[in-house]
C-alpha positions in Angstrom: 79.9 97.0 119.0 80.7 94.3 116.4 83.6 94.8 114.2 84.6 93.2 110.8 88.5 92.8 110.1 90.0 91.5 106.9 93.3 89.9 106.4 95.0 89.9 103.0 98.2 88.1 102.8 99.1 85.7 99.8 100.8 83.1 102.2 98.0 80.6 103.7 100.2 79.5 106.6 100.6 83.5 107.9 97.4 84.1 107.2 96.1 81.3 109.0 98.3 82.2 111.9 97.1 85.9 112.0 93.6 84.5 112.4 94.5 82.7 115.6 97.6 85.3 116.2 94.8 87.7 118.5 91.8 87.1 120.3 90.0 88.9 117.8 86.1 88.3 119.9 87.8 90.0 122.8 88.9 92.9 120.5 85.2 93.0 119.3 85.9 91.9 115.9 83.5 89.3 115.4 83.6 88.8 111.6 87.0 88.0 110.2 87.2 87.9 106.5 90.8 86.8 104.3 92.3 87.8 101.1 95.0 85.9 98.8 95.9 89.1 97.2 95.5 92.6 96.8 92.7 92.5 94.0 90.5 89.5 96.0 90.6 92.0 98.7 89.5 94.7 97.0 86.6 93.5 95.6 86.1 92.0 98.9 86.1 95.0 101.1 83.7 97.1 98.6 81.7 94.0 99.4 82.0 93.7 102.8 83.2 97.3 104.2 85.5 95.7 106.7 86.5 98.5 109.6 89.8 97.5 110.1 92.3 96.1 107.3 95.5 94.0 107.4 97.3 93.3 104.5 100.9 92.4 103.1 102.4 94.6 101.0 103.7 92.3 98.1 101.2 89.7 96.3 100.4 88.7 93.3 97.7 90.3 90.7 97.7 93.8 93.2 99.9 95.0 96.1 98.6 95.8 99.0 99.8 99.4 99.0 97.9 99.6 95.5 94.6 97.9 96.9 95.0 100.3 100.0 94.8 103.3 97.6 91.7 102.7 96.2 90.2 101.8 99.0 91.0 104.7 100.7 88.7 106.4 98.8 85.9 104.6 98.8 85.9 103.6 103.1 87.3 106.8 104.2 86.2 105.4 107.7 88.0 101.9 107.3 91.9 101.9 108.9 94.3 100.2 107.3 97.5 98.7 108.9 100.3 97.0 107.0 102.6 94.0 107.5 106.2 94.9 106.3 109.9 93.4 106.7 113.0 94.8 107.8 113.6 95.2 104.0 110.4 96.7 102.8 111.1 100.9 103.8 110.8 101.6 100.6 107.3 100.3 100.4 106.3 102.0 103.5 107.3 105.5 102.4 105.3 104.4 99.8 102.4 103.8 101.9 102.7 106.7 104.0 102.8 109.3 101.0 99.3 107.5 100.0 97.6 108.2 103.5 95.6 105.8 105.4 97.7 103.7 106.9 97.2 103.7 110.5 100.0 101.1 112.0 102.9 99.0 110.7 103.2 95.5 111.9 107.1 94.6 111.6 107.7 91.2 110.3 108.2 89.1 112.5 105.1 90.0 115.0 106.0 90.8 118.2 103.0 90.2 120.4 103.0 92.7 122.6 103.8 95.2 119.9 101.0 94.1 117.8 98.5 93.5 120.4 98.8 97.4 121.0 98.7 98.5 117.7 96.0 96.0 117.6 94.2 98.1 120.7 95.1 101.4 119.5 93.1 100.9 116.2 90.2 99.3 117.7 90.1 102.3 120.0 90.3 104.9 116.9 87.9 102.8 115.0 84.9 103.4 118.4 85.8 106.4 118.3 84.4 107.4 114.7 82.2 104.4 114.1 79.7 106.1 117.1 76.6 104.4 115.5 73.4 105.5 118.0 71.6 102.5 117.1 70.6 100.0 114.8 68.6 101.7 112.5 71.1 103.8 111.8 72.4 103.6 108.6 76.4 102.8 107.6 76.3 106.1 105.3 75.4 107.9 108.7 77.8 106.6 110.2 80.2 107.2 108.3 79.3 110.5 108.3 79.1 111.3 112.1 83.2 109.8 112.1 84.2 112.7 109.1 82.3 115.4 112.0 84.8 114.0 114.4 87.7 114.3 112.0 86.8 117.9 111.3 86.7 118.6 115.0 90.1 116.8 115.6 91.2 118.5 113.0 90.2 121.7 114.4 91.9 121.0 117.6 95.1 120.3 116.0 94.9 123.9 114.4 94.1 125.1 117.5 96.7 123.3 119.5 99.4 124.9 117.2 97.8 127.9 116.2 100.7 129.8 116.5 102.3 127.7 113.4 101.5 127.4 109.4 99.3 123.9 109.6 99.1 123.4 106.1 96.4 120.2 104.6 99.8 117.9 103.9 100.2 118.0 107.2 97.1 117.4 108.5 96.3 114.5 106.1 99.9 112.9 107.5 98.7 113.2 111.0 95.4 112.0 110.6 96.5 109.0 108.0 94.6 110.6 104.9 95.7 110.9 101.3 95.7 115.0 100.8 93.6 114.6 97.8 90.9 113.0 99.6 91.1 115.1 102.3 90.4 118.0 100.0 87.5 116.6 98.6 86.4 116.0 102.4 86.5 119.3 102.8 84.8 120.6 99.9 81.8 117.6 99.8 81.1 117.3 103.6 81.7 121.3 104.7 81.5 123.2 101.3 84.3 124.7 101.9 88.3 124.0 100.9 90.8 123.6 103.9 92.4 127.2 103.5 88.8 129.1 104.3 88.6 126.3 107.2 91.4 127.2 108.7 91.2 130.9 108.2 88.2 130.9 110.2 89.0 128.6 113.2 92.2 131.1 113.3 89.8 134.3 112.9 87.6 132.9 115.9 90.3 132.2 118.0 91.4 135.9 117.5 88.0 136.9 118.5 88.6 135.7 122.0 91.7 136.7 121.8 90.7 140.5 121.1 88.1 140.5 123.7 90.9 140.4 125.9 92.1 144.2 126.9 95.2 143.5 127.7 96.1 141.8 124.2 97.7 144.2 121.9 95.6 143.4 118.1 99.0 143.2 116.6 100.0 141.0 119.0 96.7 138.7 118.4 98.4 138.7 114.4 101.2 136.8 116.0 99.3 134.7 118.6 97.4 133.4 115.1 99.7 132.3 113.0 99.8 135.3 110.9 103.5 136.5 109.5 101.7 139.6 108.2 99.1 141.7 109.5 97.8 143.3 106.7 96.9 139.3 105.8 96.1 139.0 108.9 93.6 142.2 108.7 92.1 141.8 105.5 91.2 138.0 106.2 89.4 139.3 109.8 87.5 141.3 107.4 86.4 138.6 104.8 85.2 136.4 107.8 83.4 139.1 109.8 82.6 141.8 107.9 85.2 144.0 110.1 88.3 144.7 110.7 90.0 143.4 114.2 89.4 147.4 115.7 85.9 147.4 114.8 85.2 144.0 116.3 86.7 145.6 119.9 84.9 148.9 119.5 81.3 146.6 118.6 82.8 144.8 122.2 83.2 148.4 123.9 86.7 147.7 124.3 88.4 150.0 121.9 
């Protein structure tokens, strides 16, 4: 697969150097497009729809952290990764309340460092590109990597199922602004993130119940319910019954 990365960065020497800095071919980026600032590189990603984006933080006309919030939006399947200085924290809180940003490259590079963050984006980015062949289009590709999100996203309920995962916390662990994330939900599934995770909780109960030997209050707990009328009364709206019904439908009550 043939990647395109951009490099945005205001200083032509730097910027020169990060295009010799990796051996972009071997990392399969094949198309390497550059940026003076944060407003040349917007316009030049809606153009160009890089995957993978580099960029300095502050330069002239646009930052980067500004560029990267507009962006975010409009290539939700793009990663971003940002070049910052000892001195620049406050700029990558910044970035990370935004969403999006996948890696932070610490001025100055270390290679080995930056080779791997390098690697651990291009791996992310084949991950959700997963385009079955040439005819197919970018928009369906784009949508075949937001399936893959919902499904990591469902694992990471699952994998702390016993715990209040609320969208804030999902968008932070998956590098997504939360307002996006929301509209994700609600364009893509139809659905807003509480009723998503409601139900991967209420199936995970099902198999919990068809278990003998689990207690249904105890199933409440094993959920991530604090209350089990909630708990209860949200089986219900999912299924149509309440968790005793469902066993006696299994013959287990």
């Amino acid at each position: 697969m043939m990647l395109k990365v951009m490099l945005v960065e205001d200083e032509p020497t730097i910027r020169e150097g990060l295009k010799h800095y990796f051996d972009w071919k071997a990392l399969q980026y094949h198309h390497i497009l550059e940026a003076s600032n944060g407003l040349e590189g917007l316009n030049l990603a809606l153009q160009e729809r890089p995957d993978l984006i580099i960029t300095d933080i502050r330069m002239p006309l646009m930052s980067g952290l500004d560029m990267i919030e507009q962006l975010r939006v409009e290539l939700p399947s793009s990663l971003f990764v940002i070049l910052t200085g000892y001195n620049e924290f406050e700029y990558a809180k910044r970035a990370i309340k935004i969403g999006g940003v996948t890696e932070f490259l610490l001025k100055p590079l270390q290679y080995d460092e930056s080779l791997c963050a390098i690697e651990r984006c291009t791996s992310q980015l084949l991950q959700i590109k997963s385009i079955p062949s040439e005819d197919t289009s970018e928009s369906e590709s784009e949508s075949d990597g937001e399936d893959q999100l919902f499904q990591k996203i469902e694992q990471f309920i699952l994998e702390h199922i016993d715990q209040e995962i609320s969208l804030p916390i999902v968008a932070e662990r998956f590098f997504y602004n939360p307002s996006y994330l929301s509209r994700l939900f609600k364009q893509r599934l139809n659905k807003n993130y509480s009723l998503f995770q409601a139900e991967v909780r209420i199936n995970y109960a099902k198999q919990c119940l068809a278990q003998p030997s689990n207690l249904v209050v105890d199933v409440c707990t094993m959920c991530g319910y604090r209350s089990y009328k909630h708990f209860v009364k949200t089986f219900k709206q999912i299924t149509d019954m309440t968790p005793t019904e469902y066993r006696k439908r299994l013959g287990l009550a």
